[in-house]
C-alpha positions as CSV (number, residue, x, y, z in Angstrom):
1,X,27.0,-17.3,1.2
2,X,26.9,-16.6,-2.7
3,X,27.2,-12.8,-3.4
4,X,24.2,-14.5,-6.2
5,X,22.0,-15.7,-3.7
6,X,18.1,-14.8,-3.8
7,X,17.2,-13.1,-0.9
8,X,14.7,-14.3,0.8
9,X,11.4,-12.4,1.4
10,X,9.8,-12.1,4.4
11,X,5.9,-13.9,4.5
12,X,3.2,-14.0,6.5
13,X,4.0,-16.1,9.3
14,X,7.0,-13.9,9.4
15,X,4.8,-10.8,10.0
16,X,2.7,-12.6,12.5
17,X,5.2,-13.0,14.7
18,X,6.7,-9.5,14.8
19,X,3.4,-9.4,16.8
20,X,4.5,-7.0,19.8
21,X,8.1,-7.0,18.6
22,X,10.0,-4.2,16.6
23,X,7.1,-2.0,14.8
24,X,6.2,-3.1,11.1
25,X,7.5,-0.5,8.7
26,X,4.9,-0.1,5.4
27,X,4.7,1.7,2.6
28,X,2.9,1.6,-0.9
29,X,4.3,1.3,-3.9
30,X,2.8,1.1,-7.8
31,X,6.0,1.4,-10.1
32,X,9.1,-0.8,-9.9
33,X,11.6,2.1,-9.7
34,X,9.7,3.0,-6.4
35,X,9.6,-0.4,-5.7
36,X,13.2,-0.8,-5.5
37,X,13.7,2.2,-3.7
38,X,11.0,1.2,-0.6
39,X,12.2,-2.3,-0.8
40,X,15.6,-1.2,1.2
41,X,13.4,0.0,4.4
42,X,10.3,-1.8,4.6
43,X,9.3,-5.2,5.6
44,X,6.0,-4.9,3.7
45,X,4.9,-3.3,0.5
46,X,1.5,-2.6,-0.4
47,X,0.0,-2.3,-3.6
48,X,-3.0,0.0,-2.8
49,X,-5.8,0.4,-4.8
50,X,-4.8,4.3,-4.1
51,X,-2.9,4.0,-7.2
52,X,-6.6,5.0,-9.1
53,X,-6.4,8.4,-7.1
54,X,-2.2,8.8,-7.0
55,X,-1.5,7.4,-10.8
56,X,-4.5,7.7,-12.3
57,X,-6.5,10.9,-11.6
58,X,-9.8,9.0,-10.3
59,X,-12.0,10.8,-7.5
60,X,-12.0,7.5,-4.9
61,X,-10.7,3.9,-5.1
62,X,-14.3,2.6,-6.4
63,X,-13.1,2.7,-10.1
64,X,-9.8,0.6,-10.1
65,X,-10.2,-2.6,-11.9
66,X,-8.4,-5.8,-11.2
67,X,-6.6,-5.4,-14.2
68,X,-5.3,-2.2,-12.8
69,X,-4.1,-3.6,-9.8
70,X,-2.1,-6.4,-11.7
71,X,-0.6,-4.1,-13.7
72,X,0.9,-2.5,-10.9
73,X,1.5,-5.6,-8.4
74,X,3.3,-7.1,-11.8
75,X,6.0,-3.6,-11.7
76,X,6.1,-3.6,-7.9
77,X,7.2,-7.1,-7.9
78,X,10.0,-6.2,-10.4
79,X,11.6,-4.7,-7.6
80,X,10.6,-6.4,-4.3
81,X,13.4,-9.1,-3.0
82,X,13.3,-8.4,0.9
83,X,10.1,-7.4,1.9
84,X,6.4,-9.6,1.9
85,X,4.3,-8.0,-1.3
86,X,0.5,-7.5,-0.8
87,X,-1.8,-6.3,-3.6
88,X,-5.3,-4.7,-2.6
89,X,-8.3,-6.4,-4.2
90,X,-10.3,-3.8,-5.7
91,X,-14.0,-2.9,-5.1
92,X,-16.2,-5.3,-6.5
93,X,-14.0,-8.2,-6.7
94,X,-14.8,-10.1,-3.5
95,X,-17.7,-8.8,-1.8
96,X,-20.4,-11.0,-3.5
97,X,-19.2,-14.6,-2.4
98,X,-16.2,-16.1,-1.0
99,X,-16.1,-17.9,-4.3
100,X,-15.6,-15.0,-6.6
101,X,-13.0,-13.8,-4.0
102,X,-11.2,-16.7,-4.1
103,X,-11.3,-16.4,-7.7
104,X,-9.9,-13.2,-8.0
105,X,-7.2,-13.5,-5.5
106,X,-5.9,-16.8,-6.8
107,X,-5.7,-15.0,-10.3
108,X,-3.8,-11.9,-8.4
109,X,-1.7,-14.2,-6.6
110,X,-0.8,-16.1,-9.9
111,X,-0.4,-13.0,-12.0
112,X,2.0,-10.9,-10.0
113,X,3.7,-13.0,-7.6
114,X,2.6,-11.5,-4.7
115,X,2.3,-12.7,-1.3
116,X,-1.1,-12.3,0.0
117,X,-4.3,-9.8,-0.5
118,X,-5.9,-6.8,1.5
119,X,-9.5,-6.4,1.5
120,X,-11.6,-4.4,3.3
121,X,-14.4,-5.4,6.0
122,X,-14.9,-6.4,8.8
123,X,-17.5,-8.8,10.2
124,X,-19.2,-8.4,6.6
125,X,-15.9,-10.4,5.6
126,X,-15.2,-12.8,8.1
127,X,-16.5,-16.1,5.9
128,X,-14.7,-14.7,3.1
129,X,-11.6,-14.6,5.0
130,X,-12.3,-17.8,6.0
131,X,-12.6,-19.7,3.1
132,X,-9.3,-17.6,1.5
133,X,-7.0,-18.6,4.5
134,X,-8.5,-22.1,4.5
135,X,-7.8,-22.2,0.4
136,X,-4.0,-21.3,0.8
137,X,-4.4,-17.4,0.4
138,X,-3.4,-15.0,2.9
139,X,-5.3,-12.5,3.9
140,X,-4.4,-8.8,5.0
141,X,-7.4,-7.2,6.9
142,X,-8.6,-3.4,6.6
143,X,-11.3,-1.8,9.0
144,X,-12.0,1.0,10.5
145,X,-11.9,4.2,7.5
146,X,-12.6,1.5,4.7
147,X,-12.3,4.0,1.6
148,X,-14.3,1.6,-0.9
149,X,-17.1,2.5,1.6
150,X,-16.9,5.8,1.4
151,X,-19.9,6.9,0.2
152,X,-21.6,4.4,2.7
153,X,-19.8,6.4,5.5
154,X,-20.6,10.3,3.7
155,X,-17.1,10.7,3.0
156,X,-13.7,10.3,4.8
157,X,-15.0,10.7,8.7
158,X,-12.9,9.3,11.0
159,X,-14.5,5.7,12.5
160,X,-15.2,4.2,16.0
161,X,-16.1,7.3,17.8
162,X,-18.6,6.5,20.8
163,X,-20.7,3.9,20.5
164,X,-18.9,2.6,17.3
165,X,-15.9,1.5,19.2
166,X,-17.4,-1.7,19.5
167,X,-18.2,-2.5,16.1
168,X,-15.2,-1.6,15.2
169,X,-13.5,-3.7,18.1
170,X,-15.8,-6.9,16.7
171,X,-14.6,-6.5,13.5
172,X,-10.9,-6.5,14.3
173,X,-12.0,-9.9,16.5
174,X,-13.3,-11.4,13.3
175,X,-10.5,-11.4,10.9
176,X,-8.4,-12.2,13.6
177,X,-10.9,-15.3,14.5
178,X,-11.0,-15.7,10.7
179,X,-7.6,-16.1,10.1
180,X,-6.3,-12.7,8.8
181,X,-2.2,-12.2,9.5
182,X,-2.4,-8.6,10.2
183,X,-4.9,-5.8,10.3
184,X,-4.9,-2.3,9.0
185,X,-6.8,-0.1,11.8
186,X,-7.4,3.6,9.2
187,X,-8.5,6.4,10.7
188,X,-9.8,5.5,14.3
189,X,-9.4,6.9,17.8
190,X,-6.0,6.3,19.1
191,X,-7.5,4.6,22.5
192,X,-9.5,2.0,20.2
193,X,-6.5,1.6,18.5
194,X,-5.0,0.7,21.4
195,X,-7.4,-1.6,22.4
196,X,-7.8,-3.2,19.7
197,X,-4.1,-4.0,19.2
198,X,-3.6,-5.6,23.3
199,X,-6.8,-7.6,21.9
200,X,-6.4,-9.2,18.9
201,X,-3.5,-11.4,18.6
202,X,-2.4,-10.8,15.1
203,X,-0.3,-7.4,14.1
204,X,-1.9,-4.1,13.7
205,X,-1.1,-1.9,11.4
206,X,-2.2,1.8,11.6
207,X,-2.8,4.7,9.3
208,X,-4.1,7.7,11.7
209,X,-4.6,5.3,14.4
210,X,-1.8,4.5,17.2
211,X,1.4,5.1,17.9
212,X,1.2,1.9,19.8
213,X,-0.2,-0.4,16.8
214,X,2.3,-2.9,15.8
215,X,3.1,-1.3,13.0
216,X,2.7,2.0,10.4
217,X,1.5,2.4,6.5
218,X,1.5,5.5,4.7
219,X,0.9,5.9,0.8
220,X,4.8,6.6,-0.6
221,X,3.0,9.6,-2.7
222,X,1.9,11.4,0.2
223,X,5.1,11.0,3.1
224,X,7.1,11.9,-0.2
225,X,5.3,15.1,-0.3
226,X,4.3,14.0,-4.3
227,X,0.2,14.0,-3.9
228,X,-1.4,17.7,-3.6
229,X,-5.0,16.9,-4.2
230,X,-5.9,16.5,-0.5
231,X,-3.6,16.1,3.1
232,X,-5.0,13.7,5.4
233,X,-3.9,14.7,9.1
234,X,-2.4,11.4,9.7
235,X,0.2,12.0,7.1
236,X,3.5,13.4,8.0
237,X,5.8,14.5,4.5
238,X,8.8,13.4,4.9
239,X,10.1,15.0,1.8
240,X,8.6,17.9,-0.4
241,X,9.5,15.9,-4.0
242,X,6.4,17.6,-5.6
243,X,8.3,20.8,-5.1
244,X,11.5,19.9,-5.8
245,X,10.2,18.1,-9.4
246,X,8.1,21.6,-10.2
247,X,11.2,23.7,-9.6
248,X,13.4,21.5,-11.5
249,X,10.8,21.6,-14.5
250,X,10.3,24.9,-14.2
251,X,14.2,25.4,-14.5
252,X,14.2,23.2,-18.0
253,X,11.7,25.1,-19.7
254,X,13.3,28.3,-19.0
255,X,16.5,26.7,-20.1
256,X,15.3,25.1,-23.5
257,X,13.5,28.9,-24.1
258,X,17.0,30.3,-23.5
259,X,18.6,28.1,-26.2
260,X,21.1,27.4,-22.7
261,X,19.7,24.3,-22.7
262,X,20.9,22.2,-24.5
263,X,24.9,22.9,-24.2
264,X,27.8,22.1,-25.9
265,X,28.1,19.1,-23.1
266,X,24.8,17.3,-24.4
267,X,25.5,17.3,-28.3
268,X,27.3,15.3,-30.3
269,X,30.4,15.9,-32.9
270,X,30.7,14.5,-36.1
271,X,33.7,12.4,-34.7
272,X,35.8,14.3,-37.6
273,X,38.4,15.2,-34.7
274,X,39.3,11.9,-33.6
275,X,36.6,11.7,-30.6
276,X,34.6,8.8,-30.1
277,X,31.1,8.7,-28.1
């Protein structure tokens, strides 16, 4: 094989069948640098519409735009080769018909070279599935926590508690039954989690779910220990980045106060002595 050859990405089909085979490792991404660097591990990279709360300061997911999440599925694709690229549709850009869903994927799809779309819902979004799959657009399904409903739900509450399980259970059936590849199960009980993923036949993907799910996502900002403003449960920090980047800042101010920074070693001569740089 060429050392130039294009690797080839994995798609949905490919996902589908990792159904009840060697977990699915996930991770978000927003910038191509952190692209490239998630790239080497996972085998699918989300563009989350939790880039408005990571990147961009905003309260809740409710006010990313679809330009926003262009923006970002344009720089994450920069450094995708290996792994399938989703982008989340943001709130308001396929709840009120399967037509203006359709729509806005196809435009997402076109504009960033992505892979397939997440949205949210459950049996509220089975037709819209529906007609996306049936239109040539794949279709990553979220229930469970749904965090564009969050002030339906009163905040971030765990979901399918009780009597809930089996709403939560029918909606997991409908995206399957609708033609969804996978499913991310957020923030639900680990036995409905289980249930859920020896029921439907498509992958499940958790975030505070199961350790049993077919596979794992966590936002890259969080397991790197980079986000501050809250710490879901679910997330395990991998790395404490945020305190290594506020020590190393911290260390170059003092420096440049100092006058140590900067040094000899980062200046340049007038070349009078024969040196070149």
């Amino acid at each position: 094989m060429s050392a130039n050859a294009r690797i080839t990405a994995l798609t949905p089909p490919d996902i589908l069948a990792r159904k009840g085979g060697d977990p699915l490792v996930c991770l978000t991404a927003y910038t191509t640098p952190l692209a490239r660097l998630v790239d080497r591990h996972c085998d699918i990279v989300l563009v989350g519409d939790s880039v408005g709360m990571v990147l961009h300061g905003l309260p809740s997911t409710l006010g990313v735009s679809l330009d926003m999440m262009i923006m970002h599925g344009q720089a994450v694709r920069r450094g995708v080769e290996r792994a399938l690229l989703v982008v989340d549709m943001p709130f308001g850009s396929y709840e009120e018909t399967p037509e203006q869903a359709f729509r806005n994927a196809a435009r997402i799809m076109a504009e960033t070279g992505c892979a397939a779309v997440k949205l949210e819902g459950g049996e509220t979004m089975e037709k819209t599935i529906r007609f996306l799959t049936r239109h040539g657009i794949p279709v990553m399904a979220h229930i469970g926590l749904t965090p564009q409903a969050v002030n339906s739900f009163g905040g971030y509450k765990v979901q399918g508690r009780g009597d809930e399980a089996f709403h939560i259970l029918r909606d997991a059936e409908a995206v399957a039954d609708a033609g969804a590849f996978s499913v991310v199960l957020e923030k639900v009980p680990a036995t409905l989690a289980d249930r859920i993923t020896e029921t439907v036949a498509i992958p499940t993907i958790g975030i505070g779910a199961s350790r049993a799910c077919d596979g794992q996502i966590l936002v890259v900002d969080d397991m790197l220990g980079m986000f501050d403003a809250f710490r879901p449960k679910f997330v395990k920090r991998f790395a404490e980045l945020g305190e290594a980047a506020d020590a190393a800042i911290a260390a170059y101010a003092q420096e440049v106060r100092s006058r140590k920074f900067p040094s000899d070693a980062h200046v340049f001569t007038d070349g009078r002595k024969g040196k070149t740089e």
